[in-house]
C-alpha positions, 0 to 999 in steps of 0.5 A: 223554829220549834214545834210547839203542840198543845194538847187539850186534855178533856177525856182523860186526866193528865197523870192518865194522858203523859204516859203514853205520850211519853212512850211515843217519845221513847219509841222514837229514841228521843228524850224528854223533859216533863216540867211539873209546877210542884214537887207534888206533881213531880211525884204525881207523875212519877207515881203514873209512870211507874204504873200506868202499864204493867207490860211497858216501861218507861225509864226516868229520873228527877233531881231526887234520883239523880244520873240525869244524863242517863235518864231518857225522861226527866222529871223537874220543877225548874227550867233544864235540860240536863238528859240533852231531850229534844222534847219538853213537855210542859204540864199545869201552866209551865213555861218551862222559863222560855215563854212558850217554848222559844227556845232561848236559853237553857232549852236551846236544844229543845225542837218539840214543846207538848203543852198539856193543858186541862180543857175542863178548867177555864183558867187553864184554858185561857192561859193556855190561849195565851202561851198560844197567841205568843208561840204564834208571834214569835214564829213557831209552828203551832199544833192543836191538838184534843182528846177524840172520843175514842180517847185518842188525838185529833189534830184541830185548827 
């Protein structure tokens, strides 16, 4: 089954917060799918990865760029996973095509879902409560996660 973690964003903005939880990824050598809900957000994000830290890098690409499968990040609006990750991080309500991260179709090879949600927008929080409730039917692990003071994660249940 997959793990699906969502994280409830509070502190920190999501163009702030996808950073550093992308170069967790990296670090570990994996690879990631971010999904946007728009080409705005798509550029909003790569905007936040080119400057987020000056003293780190993280390598990644959209449709625009092309050479996806050398890209250890993917930027998309679409439901794919052409760099082969094994992480998909879903962003502003994306679903990524497979309801929650089921796995089924072209996210087969997916085993991790980050669901990143905005905790200062209640309709966000409500839809994010949904994907919740049908992540847990279907079998997934499921992990809660929110933003501490510290600006930092604590896992929640």
């Amino acid at each position: 089954m997959t793990e699906l973690r969502f994280y409830h964003l509070q502190r920190r903005t999501l163009e702030q917060a996808l950073p550093p939880l992308l170069e967790k990824v990296i670090e570990r050598g994996m690879r990631a799918v971010v999904m946007a809900t728009s080409e705005e957000r798509l550029e909003a994000f790569t905007q936040a990865l080119w400057t987020w830290d000056a003293a780190s890098f993280l390598p990644h690409g959209s449709a625009k760029d092309g050479f996806a499968a050398d890209q250890p990040i993917w930027l998309t609006v679409t439901a794919e996973n052409p760099n082969g990750a094994t992480v998909l991080v879903l962003t502003d309500g994306a679903d990524g095509g497979a309801g929650a991260g089921t796995g089924a179709g072209v996210l087969a090879g997916i085993s991790l879902v980050c669901d990143l949600f905005d905790g200062n927008d209640g309709g966000a929080v409500a839809a994010a409560r949904e994907r919740w409730r049908r992540g847990k039917a279907a079998g997934h692990e499921m992990t809660y996660w929110q933003q501490s003071a510290s600006g930092g994660w604590e896992r929640k249940m």
